[in-house]
Each structure stands twice: as C-alpha cells, then as structure tokens.
CHARMM internal coordinates of N, CA and C (Angstrom, degrees):
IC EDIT
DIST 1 N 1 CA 1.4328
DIST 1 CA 1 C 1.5163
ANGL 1 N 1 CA 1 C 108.39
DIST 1 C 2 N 1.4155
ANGL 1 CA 1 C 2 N 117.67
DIHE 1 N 1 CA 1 C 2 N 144.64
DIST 2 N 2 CA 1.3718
ANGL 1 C 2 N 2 CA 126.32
DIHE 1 CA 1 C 2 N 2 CA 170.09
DIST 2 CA 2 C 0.9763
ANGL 2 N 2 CA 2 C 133.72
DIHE 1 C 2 N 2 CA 2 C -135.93
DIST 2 C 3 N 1.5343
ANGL 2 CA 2 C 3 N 133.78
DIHE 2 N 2 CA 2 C 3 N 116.02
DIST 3 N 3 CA 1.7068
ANGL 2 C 3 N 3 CA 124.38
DIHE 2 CA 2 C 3 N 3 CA -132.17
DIST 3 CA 3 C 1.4161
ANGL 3 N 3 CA 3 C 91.42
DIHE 2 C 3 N 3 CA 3 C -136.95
DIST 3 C 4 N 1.2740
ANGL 3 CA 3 C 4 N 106.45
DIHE 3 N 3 CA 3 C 4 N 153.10
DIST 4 N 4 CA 1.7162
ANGL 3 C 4 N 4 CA 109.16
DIHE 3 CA 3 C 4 N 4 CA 150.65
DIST 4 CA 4 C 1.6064
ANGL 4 N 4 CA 4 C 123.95
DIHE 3 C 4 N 4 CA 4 C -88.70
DIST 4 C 5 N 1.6046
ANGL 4 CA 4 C 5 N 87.69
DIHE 4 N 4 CA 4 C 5 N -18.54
DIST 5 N 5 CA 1.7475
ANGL 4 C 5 N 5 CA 96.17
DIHE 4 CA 4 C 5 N 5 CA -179.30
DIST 5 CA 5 C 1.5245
ANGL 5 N 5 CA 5 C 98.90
DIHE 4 C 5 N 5 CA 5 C -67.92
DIST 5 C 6 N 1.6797
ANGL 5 CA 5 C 6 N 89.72
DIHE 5 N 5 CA 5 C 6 N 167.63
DIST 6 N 6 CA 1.8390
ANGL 5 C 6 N 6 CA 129.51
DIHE 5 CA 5 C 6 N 6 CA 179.84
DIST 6 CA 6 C 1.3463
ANGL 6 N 6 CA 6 C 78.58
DIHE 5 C 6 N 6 CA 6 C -44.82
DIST 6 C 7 N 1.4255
ANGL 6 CA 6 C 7 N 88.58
DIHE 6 N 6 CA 6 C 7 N 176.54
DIST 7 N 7 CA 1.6345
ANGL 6 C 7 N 7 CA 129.76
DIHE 6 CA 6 C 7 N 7 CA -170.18
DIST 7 CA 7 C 1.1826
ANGL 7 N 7 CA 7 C 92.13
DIHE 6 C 7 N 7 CA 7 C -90.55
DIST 7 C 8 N 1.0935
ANGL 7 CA 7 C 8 N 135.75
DIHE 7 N 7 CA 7 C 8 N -74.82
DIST 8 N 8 CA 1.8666
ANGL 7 C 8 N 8 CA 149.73
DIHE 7 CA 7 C 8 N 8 CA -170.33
DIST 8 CA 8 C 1.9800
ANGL 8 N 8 CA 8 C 93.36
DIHE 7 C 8 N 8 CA 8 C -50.12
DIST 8 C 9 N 1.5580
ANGL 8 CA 8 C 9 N 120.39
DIHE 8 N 8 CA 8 C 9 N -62.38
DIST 9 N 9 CA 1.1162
ANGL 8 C 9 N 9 CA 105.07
DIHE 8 CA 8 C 9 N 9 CA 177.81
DIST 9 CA 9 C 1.7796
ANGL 9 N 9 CA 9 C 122.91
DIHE 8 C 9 N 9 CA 9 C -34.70
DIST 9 C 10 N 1.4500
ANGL 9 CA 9 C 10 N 115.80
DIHE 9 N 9 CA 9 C 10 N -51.26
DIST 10 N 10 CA 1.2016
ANGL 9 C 10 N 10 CA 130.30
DIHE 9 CA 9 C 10 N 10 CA -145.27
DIST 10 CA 10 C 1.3986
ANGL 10 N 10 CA 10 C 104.09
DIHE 9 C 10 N 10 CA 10 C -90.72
DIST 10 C 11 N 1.1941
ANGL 10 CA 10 C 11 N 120.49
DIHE 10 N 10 CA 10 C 11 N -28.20
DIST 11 N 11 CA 1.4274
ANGL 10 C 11 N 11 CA 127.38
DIHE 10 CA 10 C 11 N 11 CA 153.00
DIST 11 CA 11 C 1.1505
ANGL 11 N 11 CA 11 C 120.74
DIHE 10 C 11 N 11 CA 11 C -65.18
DIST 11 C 12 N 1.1225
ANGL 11 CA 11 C 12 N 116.56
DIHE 11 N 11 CA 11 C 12 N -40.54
DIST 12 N 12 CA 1.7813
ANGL 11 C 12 N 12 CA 100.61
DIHE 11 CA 11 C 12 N 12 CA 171.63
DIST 12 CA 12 C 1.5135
ANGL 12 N 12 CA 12 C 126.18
DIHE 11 C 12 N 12 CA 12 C -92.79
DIST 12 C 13 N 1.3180
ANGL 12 CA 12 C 13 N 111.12
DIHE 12 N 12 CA 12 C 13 N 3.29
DIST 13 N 13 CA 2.0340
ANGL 12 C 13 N 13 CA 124.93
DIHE 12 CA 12 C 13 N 13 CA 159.05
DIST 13 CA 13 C 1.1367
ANGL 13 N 13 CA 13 C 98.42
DIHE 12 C 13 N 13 CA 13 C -97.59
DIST 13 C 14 N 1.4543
ANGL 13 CA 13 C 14 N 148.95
DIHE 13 N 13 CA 13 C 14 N -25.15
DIST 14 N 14 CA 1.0799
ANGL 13 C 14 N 14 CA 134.34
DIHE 13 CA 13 C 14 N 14 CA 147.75
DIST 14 CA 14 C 1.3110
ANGL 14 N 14 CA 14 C 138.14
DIHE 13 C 14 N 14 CA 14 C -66.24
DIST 14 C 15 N 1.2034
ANGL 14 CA 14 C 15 N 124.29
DIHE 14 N 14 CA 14 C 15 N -18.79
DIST 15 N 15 CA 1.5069
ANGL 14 C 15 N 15 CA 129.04
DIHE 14 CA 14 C 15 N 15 CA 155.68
DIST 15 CA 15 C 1.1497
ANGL 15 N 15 CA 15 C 104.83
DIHE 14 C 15 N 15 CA 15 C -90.50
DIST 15 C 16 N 1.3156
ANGL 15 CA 15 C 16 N 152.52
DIHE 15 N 15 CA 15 C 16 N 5.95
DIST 16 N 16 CA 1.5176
ANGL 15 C 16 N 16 CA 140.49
DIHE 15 CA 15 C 16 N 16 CA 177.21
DIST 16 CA 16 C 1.3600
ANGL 16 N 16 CA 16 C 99.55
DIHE 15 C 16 N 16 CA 16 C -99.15
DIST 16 C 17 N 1.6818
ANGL 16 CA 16 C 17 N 129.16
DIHE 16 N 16 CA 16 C 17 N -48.08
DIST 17 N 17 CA 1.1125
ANGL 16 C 17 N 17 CA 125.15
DIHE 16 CA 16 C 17 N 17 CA 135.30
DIST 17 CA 17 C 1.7827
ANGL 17 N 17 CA 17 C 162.61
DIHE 16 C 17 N 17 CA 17 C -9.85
DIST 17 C 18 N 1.3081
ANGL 17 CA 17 C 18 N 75.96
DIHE 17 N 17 CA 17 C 18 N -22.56
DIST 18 N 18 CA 1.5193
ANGL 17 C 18 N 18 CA 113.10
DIHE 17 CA 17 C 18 N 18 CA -160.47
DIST 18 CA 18 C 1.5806
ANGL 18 N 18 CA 18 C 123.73
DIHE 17 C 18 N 18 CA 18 C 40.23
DIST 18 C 19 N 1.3365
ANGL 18 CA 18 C 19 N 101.71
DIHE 18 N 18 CA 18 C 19 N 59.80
DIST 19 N 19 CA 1.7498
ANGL 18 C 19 N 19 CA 95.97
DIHE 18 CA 18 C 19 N 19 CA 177.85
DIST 19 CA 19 C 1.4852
ANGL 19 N 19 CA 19 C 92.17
DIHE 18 C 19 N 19 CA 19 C -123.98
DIST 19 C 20 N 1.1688
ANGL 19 CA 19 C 20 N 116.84
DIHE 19 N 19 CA 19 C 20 N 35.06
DIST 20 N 20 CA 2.0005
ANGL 19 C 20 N 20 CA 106.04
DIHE 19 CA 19 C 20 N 20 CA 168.39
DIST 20 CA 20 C 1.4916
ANGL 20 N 20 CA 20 C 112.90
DIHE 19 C 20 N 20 CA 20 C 91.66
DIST 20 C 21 N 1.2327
ANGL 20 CA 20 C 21 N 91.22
DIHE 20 N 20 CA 20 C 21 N 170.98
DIST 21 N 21 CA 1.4772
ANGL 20 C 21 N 21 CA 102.44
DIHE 20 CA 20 C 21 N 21 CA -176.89
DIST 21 CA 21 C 1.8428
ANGL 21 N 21 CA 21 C 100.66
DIHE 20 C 21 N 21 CA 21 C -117.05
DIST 21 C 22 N 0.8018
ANGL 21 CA 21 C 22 N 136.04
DIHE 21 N 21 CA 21 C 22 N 4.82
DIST 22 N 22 CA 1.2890
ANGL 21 C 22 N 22 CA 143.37
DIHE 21 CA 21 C 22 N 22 CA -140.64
DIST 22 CA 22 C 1.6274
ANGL 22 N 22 CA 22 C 74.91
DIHE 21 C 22 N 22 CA 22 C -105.51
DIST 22 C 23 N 1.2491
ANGL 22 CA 22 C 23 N 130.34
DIHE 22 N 22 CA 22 C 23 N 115.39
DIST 23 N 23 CA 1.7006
ANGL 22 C 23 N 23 CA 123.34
DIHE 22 CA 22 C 23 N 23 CA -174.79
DIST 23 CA 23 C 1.6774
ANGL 23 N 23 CA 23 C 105.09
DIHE 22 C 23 N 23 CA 23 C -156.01
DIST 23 C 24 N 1.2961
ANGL 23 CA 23 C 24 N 130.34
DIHE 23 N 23 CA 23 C 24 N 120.18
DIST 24 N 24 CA 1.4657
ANGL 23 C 24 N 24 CA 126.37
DIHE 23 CA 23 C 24 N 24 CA -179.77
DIST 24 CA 24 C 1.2580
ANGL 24 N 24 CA 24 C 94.32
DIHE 23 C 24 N 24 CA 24 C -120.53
DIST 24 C 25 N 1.5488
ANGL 24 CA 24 C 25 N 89.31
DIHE 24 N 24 CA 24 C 25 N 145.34
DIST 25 N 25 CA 1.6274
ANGL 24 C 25 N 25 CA 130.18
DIHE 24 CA 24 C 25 N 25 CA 177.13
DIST 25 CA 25 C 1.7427
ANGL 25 N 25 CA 25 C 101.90
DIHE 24 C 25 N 25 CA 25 C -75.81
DIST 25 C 26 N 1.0599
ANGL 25 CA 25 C 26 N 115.04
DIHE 25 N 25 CA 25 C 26 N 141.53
DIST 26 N 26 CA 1.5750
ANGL 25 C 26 N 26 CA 129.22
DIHE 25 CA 25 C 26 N 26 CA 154.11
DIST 26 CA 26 C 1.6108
ANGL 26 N 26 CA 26 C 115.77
DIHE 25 C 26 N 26 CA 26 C -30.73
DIST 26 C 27 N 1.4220
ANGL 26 CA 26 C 27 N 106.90
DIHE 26 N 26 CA 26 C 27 N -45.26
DIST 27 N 27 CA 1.9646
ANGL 26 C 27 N 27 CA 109.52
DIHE 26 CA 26 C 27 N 27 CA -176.12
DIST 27 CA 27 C 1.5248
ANGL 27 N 27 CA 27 C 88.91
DIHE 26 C 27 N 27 CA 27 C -72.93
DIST 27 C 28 N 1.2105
ANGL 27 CA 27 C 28 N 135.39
DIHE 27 N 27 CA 27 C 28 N -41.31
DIST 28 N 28 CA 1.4949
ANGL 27 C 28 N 28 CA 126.52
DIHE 27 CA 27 C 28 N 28 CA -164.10
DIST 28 CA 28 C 1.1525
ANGL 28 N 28 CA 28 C 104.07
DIHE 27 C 28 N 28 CA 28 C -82.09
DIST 28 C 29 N 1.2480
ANGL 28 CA 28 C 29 N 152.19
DIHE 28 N 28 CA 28 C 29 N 24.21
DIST 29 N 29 CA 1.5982
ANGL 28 C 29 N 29 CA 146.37
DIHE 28 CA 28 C 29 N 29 CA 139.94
DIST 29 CA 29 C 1.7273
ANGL 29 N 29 CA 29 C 110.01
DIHE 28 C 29 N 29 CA 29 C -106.26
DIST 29 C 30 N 1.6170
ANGL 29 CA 29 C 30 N 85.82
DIHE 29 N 29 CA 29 C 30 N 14.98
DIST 30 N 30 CA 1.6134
ANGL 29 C 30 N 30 CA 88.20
DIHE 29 CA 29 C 30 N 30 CA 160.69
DIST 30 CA 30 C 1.5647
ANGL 30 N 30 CA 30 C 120.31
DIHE 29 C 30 N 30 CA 30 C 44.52
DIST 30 C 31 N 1.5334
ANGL 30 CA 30 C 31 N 126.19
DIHE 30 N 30 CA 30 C 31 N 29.64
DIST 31 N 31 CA 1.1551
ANGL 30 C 31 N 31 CA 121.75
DIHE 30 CA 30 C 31 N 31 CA -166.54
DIST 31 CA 31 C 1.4977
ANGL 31 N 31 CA 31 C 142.07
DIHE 30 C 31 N 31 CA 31 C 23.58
DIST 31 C 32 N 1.7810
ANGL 31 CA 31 C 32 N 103.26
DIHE 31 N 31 CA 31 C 32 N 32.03
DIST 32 N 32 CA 1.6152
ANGL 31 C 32 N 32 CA 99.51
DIHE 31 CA 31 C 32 N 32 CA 177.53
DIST 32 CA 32 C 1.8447
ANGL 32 N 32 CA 32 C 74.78
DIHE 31 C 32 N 32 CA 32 C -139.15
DIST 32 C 33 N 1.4429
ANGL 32 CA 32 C 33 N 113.08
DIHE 32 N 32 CA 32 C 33 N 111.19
DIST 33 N 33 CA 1.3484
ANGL 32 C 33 N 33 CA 119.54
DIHE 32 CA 32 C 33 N 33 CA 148.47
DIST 33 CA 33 C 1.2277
ANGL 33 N 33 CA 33 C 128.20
DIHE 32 C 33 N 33 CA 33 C -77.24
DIST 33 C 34 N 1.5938
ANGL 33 CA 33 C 34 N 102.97
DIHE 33 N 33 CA 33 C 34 N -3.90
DIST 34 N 34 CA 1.7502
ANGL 33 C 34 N 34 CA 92.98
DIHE 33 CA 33 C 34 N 34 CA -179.82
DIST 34 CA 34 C 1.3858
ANGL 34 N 34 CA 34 C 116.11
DIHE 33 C 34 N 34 CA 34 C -101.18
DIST 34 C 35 N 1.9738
ANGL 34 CA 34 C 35 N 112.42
DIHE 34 N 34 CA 34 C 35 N 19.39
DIST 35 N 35 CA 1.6601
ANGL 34 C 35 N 35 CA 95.23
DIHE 34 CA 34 C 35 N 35 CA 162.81
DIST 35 CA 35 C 1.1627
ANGL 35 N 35 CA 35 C 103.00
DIHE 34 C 35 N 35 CA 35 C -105.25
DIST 35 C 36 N 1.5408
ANGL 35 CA 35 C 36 N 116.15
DIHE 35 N 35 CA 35 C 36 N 173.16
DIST 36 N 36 CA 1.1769
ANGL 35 C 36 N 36 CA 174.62
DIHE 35 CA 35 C 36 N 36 CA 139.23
DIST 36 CA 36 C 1.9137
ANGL 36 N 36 CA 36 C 92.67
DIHE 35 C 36 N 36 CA 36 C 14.21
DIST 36 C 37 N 1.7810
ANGL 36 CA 36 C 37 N 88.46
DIHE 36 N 36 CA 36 C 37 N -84.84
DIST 37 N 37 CA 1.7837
ANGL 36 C 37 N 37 CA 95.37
DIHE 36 CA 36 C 37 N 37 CA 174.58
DIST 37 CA 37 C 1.2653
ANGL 37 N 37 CA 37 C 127.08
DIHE 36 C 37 N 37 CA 37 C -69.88
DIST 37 C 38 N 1.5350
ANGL 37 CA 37 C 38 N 111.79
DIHE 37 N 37 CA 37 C 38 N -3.28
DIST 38 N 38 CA 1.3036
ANGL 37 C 38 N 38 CA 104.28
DIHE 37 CA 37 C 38 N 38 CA 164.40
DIST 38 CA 38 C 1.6841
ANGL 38 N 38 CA 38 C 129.05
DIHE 37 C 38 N 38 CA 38 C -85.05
DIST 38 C 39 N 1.3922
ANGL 38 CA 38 C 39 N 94.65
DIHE 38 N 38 CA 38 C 39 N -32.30
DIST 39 N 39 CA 1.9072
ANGL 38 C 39 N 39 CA 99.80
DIHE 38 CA 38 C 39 N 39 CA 158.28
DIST 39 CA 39 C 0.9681
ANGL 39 N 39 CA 39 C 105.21
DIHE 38 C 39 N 39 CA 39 C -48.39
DIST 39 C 40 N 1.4567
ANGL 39 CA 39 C 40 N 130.35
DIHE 39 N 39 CA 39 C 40 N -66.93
DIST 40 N 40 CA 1.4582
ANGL 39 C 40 N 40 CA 141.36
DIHE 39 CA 39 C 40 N 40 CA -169.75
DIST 40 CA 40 C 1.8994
ANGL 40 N 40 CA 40 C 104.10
DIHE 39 C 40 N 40 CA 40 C -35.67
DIST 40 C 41 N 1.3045
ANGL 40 CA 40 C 41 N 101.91
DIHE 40 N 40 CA 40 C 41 N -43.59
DIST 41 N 41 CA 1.4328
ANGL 40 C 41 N 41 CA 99.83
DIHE 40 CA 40 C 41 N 41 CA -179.52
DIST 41 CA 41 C 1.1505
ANGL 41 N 41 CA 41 C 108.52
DIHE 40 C 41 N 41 CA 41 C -67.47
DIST 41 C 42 N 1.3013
ANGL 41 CA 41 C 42 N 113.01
DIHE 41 N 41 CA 41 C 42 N -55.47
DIST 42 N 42 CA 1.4526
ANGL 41 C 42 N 42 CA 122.25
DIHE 41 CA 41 C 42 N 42 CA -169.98
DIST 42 CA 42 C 1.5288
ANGL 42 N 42 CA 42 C 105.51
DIHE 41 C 42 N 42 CA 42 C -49.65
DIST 42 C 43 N 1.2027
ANGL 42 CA 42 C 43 N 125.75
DIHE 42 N 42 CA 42 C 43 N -39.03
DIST 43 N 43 CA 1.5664
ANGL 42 C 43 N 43 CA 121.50
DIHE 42 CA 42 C 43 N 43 CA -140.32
DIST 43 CA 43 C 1.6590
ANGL 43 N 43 CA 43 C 90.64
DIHE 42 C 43 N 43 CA 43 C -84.11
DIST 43 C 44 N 1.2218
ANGL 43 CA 43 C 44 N 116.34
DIHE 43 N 43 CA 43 C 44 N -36.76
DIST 44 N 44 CA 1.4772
ANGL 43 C 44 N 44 CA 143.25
DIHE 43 CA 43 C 44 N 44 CA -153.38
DIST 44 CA 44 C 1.9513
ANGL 44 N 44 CA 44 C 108.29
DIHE 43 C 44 N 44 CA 44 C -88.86
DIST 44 C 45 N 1.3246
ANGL 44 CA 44 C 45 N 93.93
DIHE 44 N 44 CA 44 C 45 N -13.77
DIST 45 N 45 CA 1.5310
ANGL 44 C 45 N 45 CA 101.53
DIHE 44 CA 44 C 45 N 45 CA -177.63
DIST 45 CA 45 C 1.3743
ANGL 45 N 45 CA 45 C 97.72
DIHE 44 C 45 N 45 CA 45 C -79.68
DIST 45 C 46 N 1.3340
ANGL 45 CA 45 C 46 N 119.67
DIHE 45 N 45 CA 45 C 46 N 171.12
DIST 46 N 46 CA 1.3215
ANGL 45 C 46 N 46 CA 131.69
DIHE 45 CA 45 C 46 N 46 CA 159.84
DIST 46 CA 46 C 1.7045
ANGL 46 N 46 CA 46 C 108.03
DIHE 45 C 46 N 46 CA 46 C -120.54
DIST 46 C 47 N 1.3954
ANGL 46 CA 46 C 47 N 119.80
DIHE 46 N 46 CA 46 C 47 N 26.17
DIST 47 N 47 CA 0.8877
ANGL 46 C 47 N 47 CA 123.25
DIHE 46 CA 46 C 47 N 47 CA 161.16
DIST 47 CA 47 C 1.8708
ANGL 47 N 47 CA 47 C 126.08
DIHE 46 C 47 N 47 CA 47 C 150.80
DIST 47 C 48 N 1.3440
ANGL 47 CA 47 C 48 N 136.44
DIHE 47 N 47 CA 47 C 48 N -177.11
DIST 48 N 48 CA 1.3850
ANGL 47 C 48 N 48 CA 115.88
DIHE 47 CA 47 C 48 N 48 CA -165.66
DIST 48 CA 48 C 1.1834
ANGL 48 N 48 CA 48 C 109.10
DIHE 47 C 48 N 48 CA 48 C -132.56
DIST 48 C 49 N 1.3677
ANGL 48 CA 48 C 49 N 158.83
DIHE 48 N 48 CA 48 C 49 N 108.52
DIST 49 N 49 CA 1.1482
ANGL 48 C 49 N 49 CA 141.39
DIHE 48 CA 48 C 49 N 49 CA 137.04
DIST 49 CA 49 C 1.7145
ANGL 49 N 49 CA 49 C 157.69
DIHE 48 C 49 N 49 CA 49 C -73.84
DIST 49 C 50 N 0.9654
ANGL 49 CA 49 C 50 N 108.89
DIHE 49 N 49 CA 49 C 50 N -161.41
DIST 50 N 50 CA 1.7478
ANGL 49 C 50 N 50 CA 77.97
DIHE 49 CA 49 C 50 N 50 CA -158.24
DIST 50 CA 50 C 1.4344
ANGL 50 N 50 CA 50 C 142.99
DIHE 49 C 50 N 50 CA 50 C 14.54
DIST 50 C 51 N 0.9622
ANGL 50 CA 50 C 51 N 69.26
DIHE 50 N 50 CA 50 C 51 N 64.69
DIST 51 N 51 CA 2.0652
ANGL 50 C 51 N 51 CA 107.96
DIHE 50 CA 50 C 51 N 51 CA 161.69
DIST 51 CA 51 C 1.4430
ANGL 51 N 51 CA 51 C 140.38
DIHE 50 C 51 N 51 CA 51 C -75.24
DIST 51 C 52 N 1.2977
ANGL 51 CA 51 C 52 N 117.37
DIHE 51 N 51 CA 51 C 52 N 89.46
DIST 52 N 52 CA 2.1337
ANGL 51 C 52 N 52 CA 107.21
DIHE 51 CA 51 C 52 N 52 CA -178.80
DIST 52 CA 52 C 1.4851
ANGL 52 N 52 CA 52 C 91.30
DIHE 51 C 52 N 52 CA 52 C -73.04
DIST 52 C 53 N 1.5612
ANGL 52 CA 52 C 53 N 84.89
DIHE 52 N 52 CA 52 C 53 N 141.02
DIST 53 N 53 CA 1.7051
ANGL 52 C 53 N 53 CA 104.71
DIHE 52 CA 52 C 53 N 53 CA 177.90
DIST 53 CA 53 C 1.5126
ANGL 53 N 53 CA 53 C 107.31
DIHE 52 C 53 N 53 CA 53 C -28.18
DIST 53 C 54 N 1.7413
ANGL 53 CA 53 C 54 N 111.28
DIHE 53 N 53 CA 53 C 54 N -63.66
DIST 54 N 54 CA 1.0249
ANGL 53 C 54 N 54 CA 129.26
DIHE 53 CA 53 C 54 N 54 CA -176.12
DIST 54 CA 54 C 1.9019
ANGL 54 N 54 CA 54 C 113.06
DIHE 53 C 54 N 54 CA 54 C -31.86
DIST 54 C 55 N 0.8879
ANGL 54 CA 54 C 55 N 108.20
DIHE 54 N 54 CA 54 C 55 N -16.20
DIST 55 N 55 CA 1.9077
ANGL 54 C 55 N 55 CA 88.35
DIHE 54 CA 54 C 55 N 55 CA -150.89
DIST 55 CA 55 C 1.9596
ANGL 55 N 55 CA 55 C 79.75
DIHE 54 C 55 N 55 CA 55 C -116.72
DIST 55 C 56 N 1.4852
ANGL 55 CA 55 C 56 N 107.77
DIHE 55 N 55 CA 55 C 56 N -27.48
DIST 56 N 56 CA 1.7087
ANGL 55 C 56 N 56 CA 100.29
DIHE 55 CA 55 C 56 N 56 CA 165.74
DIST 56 CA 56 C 1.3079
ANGL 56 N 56 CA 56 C 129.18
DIHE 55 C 56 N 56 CA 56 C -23.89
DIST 56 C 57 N 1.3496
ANGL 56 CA 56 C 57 N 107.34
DIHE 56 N 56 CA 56 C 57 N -44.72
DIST 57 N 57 CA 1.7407
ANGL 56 C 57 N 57 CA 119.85
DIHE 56 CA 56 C 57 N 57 CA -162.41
DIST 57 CA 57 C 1.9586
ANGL 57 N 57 CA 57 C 81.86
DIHE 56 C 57 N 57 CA 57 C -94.09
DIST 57 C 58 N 1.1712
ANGL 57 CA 57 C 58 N 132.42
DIHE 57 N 57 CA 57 C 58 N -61.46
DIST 58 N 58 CA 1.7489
ANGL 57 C 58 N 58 CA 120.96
DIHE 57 CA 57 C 58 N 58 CA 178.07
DIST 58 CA 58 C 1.8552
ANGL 58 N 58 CA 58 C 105.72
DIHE 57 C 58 N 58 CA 58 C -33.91
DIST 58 C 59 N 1.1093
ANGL 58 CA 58 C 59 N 103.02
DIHE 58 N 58 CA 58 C 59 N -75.74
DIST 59 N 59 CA 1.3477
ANGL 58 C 59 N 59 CA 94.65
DIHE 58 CA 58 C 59 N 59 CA 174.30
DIST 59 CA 59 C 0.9722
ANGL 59 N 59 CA 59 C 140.82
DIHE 58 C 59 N 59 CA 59 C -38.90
DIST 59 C 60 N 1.5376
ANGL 59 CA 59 C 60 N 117.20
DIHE 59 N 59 CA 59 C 60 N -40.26
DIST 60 N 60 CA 1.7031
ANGL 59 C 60 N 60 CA 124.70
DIHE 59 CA 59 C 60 N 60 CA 146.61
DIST 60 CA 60 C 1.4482
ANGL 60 N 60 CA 60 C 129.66
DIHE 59 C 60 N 60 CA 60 C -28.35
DIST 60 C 61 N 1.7199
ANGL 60 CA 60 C 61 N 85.69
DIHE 60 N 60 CA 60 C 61 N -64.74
DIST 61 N 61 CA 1.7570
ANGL 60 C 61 N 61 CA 97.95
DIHE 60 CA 60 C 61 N 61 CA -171.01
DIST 61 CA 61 C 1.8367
ANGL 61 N 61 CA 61 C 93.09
DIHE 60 C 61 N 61 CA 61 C -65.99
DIST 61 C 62 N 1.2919
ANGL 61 CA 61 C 62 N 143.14
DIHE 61 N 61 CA 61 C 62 N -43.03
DIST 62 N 62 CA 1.1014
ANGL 61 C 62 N 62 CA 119.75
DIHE 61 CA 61 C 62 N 62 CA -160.56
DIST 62 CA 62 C 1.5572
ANGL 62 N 62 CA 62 C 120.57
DIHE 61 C 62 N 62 CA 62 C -79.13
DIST 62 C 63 N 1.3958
ANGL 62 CA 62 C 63 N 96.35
DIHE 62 N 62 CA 62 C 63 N -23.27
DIST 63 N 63 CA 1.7150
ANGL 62 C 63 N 63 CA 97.05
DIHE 62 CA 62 C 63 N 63 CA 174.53
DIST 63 CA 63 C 1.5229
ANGL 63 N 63 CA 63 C 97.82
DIHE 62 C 63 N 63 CA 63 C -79.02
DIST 63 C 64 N 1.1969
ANGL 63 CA 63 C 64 N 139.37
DIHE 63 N 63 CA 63 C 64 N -30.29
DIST 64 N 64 CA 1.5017
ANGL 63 C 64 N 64 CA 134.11
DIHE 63 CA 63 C 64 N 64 CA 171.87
DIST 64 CA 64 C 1.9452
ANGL 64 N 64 CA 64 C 115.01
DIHE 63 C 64 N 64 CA 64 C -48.14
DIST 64 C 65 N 1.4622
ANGL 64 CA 64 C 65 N 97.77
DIHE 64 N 64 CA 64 C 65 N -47.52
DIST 65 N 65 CA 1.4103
ANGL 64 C 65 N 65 CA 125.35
DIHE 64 CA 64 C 65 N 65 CA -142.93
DIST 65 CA 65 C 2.1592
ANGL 65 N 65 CA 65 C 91.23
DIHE 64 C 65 N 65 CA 65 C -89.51
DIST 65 C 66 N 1.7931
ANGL 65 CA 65 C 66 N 105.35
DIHE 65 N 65 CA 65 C 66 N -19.42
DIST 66 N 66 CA 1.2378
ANGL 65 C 66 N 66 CA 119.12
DIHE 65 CA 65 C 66 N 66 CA 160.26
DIST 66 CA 66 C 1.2063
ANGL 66 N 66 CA 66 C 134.04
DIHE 65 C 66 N 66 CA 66 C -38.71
DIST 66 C 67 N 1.2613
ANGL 66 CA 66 C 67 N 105.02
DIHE 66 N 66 CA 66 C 67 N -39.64
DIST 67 N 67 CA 1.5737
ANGL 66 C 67 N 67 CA 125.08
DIHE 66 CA 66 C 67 N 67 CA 178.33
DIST 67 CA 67 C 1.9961
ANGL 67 N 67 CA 67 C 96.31
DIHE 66 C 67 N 67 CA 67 C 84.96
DIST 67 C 68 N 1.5339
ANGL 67 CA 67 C 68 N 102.95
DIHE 67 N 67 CA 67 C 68 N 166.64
DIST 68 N 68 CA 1.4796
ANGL 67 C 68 N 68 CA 110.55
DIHE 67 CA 67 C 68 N 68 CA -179.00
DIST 68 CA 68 C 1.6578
ANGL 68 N 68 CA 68 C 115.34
DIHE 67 C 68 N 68 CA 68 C -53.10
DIST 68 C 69 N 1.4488
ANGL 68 CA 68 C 69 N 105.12
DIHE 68 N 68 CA 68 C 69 N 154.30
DIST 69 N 69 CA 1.2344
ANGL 68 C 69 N 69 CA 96.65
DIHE 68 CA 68 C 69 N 69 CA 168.94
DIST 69 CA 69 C 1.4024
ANGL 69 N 69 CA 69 C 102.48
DIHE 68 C 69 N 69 CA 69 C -116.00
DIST 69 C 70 N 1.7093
ANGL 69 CA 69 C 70 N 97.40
DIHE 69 N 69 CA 69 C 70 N 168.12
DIST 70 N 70 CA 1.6931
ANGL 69 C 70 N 70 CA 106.88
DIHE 69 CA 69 C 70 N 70 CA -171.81
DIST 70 CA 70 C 1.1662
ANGL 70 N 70 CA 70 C 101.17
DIHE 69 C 70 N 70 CA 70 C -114.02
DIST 70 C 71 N 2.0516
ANGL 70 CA 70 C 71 N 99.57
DIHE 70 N 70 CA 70 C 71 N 127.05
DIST 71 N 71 CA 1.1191
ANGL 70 C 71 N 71 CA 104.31
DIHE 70 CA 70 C 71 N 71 CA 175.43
DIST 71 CA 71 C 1.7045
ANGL 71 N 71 CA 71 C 130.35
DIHE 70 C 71 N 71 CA 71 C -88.42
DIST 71 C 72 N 1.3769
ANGL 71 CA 71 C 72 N 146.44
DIHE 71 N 71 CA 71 C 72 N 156.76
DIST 72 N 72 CA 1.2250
ANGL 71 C 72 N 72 CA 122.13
DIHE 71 CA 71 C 72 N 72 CA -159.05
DIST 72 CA 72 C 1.9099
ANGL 72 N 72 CA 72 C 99.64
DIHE 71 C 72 N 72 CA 72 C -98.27
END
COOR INIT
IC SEED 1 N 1 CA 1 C
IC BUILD
C-alpha cells in the first residue's frame, strides 16, 4: 500500500484491510532508496505512508530494481 495519509491513518486502513500493520513513513527510508537497508525496509514493510505522488513511482522502481525475493 501507498498513501499520502499519516502514519496512524495508514495503519489502521491497513490492518482493517488486512495487509498489516508493519507501515513506513517517507522520513524512515531516510531519503536515499538506493541503499542496501533501505530495500531491506522497503521489502519488509507491508506498506508506505506519507507519500508525494511523485516518489510512488521511485519506490516502485526500487523495490522492482531489488531483484526477486527468496521465499523459504
């Protein structure tokens, strides 16, 4: 999921939803998507909030640009 809403909003349409509570804010990918621990965040979220349209499609391409993940 990818929201512009609050943090508190997006967690709770996302758990009513049922896709988790596990939800990061825009400041918590620390504005460099191109390291390492920030995929890690990304991959590991169940979703993003406060989001400008703009950075939607970045976030895309970098979890794309991640390569597959392995499932166990």
């Amino acid at each position: 999921m990818l929201t512009g809403d609050a943090l508190p909003i997006a967690r709770e349409v996302a758990d009513k939803a049922g896709l988790g509570q596990n939800i990061t804010s825009l400041a918590d990918l620390k504005n460099n998507l191109d390291s390492e621990d920030t995929l890690k965040t990304m991959e590991e979220s169940d979703g993003f909030a406060e989001i400008y349209p703009e950075d939607k499609y970045l976030i895309v391409k970098r979890l794309q640009a991640g390569g597959p993940r392995l499932s166990a």
